[in-house]
C-alpha positions as CSV (number, residue, x, y, z in Angstrom):
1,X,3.2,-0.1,-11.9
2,X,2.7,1.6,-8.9
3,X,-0.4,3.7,-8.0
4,X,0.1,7.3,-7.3
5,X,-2.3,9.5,-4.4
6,X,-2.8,12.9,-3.2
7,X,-3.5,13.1,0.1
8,X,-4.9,16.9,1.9
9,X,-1.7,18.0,2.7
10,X,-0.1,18.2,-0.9
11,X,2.0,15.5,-0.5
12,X,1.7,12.7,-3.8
13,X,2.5,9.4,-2.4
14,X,3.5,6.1,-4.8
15,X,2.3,2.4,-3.6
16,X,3.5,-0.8,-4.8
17,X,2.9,-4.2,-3.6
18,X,5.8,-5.2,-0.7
19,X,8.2,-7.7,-2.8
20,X,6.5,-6.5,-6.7
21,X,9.7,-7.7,-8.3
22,X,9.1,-11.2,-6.6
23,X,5.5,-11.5,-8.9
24,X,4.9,-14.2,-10.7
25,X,4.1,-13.4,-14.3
26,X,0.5,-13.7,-13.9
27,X,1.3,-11.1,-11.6
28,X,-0.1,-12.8,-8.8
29,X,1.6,-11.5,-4.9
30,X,4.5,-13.1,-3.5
31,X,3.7,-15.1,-0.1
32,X,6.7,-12.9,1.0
33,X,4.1,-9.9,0.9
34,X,1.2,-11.7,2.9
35,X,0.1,-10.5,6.0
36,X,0.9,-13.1,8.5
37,X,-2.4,-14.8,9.4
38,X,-4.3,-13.0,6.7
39,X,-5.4,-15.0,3.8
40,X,-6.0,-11.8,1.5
41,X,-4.3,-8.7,2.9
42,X,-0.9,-7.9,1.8
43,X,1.8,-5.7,2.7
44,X,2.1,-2.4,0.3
45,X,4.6,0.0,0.5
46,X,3.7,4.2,-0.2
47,X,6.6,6.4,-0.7
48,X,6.0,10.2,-0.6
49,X,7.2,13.0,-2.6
50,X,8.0,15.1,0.2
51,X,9.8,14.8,3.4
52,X,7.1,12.4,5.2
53,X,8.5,8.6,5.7
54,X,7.3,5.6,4.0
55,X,5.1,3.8,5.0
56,X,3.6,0.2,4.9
57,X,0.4,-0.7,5.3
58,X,-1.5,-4.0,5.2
59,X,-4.4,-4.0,2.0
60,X,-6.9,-6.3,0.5
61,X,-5.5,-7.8,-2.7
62,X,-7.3,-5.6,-5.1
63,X,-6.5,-2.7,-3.4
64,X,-5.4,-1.3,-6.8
65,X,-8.8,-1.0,-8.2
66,X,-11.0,-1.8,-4.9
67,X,-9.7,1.2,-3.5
68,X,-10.6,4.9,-3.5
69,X,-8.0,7.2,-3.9
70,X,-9.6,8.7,0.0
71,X,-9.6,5.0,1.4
72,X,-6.3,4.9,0.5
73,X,-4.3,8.3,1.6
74,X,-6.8,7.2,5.1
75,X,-5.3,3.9,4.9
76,X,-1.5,6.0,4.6
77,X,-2.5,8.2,7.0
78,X,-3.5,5.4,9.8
79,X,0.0,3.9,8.7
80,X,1.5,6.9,9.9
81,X,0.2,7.3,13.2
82,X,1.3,4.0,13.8
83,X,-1.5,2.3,13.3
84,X,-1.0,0.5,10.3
85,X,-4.6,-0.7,8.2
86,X,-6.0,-4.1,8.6
């Protein structure tokens, strides 16, 4: 299910894991989704509701519940300038 954020500009944004539909039914991540050389930081894809691109951005494996809503819409907001979150 994916995880829905606000971020200051209005604009709700939806994340899901890179590759969900490749989950095993435990729900554990696809190695498809692993950050290369990264033993616990996967690739997670935000959509927004608006006009603003998607992005990806690499994040922890409990980034679901490990996560504040403001670490992630900064973690979006590095993605978009390029950065990307490591």
């Amino acid at each position: 299910m994916p995880r829905e954020v606000t971020d200051a500009d209005g604009t709700t944004w939806s994340c899901t894991p890179a590759y969900a539909g490749l989950a095993t039914e435990e729900g554990a991540l696809p190695d498809a989704a692993r950050v290369d050389g990264s033993e616990d930081e996967y690739w997670i894809v935000c959509t927004p509701s608006g006009g603003a691109q998607t992005v990806r951005i690499a994040a922890p494996a409990d980034w679901e519940r490990g996560w504040s809503d403001e670490e992630l819409t900064a973690a979006i907001r590095e993605g978009r300038e390029g950065a990307g979150v490591r």
